[in-house]
PDB file with SEQRES, HELIX, SHEET and CRYST1 records, atoms N, CA, C and O in Angstrom:
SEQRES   1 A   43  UNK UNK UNK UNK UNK UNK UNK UNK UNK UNK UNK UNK UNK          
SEQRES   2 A   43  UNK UNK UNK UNK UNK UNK UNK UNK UNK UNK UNK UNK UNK          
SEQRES   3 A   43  UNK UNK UNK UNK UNK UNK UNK UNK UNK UNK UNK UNK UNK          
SEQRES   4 A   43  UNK UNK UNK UNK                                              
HELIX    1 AA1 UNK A   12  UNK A   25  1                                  14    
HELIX    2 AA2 UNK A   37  UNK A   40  5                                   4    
CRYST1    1.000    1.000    1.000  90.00  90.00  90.00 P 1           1          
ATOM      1  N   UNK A   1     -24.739  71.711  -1.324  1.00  0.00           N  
ATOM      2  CA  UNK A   1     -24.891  70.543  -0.471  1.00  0.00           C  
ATOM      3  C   UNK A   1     -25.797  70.893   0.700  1.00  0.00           C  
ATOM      4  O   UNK A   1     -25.922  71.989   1.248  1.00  0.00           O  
ATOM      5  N   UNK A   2     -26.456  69.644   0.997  1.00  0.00           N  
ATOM      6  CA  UNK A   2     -27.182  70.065   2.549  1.00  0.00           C  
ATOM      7  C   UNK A   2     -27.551  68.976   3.282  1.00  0.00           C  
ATOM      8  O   UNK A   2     -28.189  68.014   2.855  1.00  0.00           O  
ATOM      9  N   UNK A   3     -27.126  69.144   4.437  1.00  0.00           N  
ATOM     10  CA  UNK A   3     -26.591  68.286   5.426  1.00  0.00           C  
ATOM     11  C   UNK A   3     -28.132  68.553   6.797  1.00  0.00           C  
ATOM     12  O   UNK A   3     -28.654  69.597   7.188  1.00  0.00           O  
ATOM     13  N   UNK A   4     -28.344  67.447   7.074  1.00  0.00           N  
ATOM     14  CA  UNK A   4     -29.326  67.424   8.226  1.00  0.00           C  
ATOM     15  C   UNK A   4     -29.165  66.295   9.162  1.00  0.00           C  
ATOM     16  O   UNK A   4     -28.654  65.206   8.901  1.00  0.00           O  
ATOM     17  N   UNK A   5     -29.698  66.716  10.359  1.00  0.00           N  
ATOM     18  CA  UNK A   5     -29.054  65.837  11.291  1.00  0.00           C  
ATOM     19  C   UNK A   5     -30.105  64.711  11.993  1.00  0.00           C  
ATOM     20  O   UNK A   5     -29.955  64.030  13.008  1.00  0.00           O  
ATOM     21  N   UNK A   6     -31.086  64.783  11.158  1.00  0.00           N  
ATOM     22  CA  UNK A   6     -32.516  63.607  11.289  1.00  0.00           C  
ATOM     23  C   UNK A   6     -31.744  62.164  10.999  1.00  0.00           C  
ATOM     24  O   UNK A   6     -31.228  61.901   9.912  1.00  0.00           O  
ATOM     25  N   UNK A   7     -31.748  61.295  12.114  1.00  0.00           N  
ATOM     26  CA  UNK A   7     -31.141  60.170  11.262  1.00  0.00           C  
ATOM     27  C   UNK A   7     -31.818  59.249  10.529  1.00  0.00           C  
ATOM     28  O   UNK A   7     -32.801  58.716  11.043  1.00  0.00           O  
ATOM     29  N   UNK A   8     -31.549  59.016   9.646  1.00  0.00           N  
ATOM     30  CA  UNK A   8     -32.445  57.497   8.840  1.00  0.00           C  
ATOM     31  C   UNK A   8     -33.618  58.229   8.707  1.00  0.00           C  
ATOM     32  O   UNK A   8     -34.613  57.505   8.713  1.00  0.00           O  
ATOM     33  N   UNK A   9     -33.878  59.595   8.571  1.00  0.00           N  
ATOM     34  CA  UNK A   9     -34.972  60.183   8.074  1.00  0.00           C  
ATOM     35  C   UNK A   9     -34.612  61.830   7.390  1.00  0.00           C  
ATOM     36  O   UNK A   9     -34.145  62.765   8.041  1.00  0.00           O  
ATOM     37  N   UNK A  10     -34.961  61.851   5.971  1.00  0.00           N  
ATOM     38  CA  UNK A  10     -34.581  63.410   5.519  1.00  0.00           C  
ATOM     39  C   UNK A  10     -36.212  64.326   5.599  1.00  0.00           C  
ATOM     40  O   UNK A  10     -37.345  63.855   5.511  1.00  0.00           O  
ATOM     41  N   UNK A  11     -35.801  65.688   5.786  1.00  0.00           N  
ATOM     42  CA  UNK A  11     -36.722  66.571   6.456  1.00  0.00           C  
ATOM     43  C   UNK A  11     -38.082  66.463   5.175  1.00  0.00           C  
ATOM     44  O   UNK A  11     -37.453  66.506   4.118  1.00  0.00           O  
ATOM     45  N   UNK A  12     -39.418  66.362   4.865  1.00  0.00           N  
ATOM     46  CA  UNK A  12     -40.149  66.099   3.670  1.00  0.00           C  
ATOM     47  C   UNK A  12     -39.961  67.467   3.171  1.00  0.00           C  
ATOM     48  O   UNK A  12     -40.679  67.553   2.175  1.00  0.00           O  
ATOM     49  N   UNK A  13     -39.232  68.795   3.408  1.00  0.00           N  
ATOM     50  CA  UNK A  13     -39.194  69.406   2.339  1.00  0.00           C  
ATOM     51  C   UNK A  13     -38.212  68.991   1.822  1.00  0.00           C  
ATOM     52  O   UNK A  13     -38.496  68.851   0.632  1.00  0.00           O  
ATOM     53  N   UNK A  14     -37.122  68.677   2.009  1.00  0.00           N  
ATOM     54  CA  UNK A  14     -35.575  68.217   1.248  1.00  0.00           C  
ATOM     55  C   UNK A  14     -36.244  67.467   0.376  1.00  0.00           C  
ATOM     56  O   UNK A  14     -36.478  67.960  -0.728  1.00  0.00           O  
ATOM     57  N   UNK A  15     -36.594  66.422   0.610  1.00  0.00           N  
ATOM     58  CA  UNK A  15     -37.562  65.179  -0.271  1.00  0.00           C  
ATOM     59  C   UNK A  15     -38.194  65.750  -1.494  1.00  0.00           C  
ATOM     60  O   UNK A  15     -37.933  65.283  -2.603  1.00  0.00           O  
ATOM     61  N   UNK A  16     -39.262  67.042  -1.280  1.00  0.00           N  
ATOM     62  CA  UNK A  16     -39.945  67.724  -2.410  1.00  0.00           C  
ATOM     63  C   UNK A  16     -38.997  68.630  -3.218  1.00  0.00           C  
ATOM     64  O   UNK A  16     -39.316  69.051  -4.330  1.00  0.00           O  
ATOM     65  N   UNK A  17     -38.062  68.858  -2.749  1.00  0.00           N  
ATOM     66  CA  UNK A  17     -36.973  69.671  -3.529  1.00  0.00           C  
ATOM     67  C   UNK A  17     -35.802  68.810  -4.357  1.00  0.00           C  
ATOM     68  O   UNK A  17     -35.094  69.391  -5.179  1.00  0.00           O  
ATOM     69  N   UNK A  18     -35.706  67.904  -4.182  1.00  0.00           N  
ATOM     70  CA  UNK A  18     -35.281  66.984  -4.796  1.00  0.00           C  
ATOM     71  C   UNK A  18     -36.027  65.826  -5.709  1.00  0.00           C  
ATOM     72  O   UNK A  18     -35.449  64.944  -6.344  1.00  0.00           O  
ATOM     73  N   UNK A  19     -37.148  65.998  -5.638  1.00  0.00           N  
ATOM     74  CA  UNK A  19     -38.031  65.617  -6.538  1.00  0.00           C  
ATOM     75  C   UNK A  19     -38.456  66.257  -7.856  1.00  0.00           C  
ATOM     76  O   UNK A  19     -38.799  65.714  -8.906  1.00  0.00           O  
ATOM     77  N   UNK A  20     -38.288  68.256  -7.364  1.00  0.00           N  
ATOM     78  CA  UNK A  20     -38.346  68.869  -8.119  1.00  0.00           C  
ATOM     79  C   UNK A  20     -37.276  68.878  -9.059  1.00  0.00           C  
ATOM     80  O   UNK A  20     -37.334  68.872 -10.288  1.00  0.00           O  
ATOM     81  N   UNK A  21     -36.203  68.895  -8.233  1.00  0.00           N  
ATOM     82  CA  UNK A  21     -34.856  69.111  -8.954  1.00  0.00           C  
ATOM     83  C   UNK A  21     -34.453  67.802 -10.053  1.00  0.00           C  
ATOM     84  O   UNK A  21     -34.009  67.983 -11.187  1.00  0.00           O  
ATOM     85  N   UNK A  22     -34.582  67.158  -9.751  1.00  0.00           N  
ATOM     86  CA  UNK A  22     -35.376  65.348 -10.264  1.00  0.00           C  
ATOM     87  C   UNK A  22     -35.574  65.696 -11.902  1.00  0.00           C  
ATOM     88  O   UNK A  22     -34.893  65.709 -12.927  1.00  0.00           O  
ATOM     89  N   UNK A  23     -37.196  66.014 -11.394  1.00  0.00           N  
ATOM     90  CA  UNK A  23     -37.761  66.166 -12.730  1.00  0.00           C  
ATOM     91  C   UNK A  23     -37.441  67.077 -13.589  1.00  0.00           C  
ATOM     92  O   UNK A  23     -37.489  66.855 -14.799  1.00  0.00           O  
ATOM     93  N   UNK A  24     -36.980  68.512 -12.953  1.00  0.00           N  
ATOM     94  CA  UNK A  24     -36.481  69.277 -14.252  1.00  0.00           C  
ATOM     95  C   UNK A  24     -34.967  69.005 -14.631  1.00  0.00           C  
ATOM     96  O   UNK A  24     -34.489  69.694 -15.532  1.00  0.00           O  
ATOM     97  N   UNK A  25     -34.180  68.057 -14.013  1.00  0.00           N  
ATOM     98  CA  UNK A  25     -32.970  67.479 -14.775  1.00  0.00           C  
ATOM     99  C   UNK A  25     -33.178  66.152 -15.731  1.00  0.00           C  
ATOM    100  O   UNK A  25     -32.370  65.814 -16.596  1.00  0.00           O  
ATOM    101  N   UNK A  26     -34.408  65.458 -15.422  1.00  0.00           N  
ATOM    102  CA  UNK A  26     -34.678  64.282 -15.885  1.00  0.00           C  
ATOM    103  C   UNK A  26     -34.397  64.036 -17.265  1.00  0.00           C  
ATOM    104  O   UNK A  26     -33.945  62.950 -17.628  1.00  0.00           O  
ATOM    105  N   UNK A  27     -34.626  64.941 -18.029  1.00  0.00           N  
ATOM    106  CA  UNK A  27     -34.242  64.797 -19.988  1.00  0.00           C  
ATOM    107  C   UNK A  27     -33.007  64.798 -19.783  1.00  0.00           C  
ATOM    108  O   UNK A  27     -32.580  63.746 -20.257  1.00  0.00           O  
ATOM    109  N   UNK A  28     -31.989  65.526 -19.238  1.00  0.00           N  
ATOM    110  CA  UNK A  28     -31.103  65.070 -19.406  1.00  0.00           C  
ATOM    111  C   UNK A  28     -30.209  63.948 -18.490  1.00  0.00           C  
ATOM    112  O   UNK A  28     -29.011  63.672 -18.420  1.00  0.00           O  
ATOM    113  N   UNK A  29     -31.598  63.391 -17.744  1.00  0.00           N  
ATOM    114  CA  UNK A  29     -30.240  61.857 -17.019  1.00  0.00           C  
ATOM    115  C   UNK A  29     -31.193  60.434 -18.088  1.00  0.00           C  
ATOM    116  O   UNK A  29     -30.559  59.528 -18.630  1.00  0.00           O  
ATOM    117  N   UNK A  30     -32.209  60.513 -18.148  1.00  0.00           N  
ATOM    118  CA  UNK A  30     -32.913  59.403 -18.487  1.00  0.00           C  
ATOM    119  C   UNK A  30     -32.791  59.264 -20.198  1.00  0.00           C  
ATOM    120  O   UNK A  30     -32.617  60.274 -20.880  1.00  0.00           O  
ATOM    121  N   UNK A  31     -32.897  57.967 -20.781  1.00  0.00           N  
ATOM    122  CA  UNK A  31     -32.949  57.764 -22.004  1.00  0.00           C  
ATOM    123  C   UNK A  31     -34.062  57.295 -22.642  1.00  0.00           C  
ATOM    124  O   UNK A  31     -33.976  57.144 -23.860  1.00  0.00           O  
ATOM    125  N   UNK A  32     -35.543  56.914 -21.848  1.00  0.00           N  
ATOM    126  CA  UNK A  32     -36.523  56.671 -21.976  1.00  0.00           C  
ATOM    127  C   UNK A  32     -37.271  57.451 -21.409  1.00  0.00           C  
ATOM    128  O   UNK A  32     -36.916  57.806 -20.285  1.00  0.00           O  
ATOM    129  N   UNK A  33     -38.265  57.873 -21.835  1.00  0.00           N  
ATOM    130  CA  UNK A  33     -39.276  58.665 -21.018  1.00  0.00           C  
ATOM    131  C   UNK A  33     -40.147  57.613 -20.059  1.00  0.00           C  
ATOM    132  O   UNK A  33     -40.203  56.418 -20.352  1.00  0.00           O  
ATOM    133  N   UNK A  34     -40.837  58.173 -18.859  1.00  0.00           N  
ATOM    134  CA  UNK A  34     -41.316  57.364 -18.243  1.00  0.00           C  
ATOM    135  C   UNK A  34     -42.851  57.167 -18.432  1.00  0.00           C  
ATOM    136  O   UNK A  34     -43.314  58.306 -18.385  1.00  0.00           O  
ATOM    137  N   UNK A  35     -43.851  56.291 -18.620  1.00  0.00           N  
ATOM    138  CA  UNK A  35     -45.029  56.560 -18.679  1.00  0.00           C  
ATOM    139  C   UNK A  35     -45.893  57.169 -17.560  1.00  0.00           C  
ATOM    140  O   UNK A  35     -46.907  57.864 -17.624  1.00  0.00           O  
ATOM    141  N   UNK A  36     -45.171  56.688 -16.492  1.00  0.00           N  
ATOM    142  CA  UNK A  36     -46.322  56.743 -15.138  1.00  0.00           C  
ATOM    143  C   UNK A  36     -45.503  56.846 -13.853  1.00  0.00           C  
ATOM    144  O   UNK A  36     -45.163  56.079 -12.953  1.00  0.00           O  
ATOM    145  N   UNK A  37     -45.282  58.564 -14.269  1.00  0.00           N  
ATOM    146  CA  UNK A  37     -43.879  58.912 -13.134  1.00  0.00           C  
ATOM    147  C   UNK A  37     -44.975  58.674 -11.544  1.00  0.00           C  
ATOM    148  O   UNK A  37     -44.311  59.076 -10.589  1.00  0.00           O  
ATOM    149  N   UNK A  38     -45.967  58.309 -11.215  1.00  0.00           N  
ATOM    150  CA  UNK A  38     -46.877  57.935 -10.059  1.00  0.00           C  
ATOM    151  C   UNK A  38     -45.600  56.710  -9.517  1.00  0.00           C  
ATOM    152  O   UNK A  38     -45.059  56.814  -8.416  1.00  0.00           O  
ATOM    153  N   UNK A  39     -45.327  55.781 -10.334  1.00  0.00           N  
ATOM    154  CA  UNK A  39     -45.186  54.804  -9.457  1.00  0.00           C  
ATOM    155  C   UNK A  39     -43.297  54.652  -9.277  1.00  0.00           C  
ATOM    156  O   UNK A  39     -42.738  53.617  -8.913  1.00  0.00           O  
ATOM    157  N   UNK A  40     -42.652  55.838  -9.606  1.00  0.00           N  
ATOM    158  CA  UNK A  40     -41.702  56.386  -8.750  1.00  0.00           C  
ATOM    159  C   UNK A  40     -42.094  57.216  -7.429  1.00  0.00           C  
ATOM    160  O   UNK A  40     -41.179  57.342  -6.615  1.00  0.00           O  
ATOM    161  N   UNK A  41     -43.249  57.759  -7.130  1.00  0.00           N  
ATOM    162  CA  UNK A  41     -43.330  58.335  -5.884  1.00  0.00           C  
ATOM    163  C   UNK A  41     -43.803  57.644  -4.955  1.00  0.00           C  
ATOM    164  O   UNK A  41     -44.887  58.138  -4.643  1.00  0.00           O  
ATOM    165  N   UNK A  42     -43.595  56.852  -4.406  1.00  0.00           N  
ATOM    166  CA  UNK A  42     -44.520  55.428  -3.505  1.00  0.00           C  
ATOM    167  C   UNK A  42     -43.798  56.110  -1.949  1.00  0.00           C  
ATOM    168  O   UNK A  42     -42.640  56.091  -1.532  1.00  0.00           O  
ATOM    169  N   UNK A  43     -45.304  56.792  -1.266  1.00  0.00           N  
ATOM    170  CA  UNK A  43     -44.836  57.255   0.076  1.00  0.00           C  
ATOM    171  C   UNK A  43     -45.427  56.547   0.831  1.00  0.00           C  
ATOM    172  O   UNK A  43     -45.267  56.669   2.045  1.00  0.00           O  
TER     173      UNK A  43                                                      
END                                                                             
């Protein structure tokens, strides 16, 4: 777990580490593959 004390804002590395962590769990949460993982990242 990890806890930060930014409110209504998480630190942008937490963000990239959870993006990572994201995609290499993704085969096993998703049942479709995605075509155009771009327009899940909208910063």
């Amino acid at each position: 777990a990890r806890y930060t004390t930014n409110k209504g804002r998480l630190p942008d590395a937490l963000i990239e580490d959870m993006r990572q962590r994201f995609t290499d769990s993704e085969e096993y949460l998703t049942t479709r593959k995605v075509r155009d993982e771009e327009k899940f990242r909208k910063e």
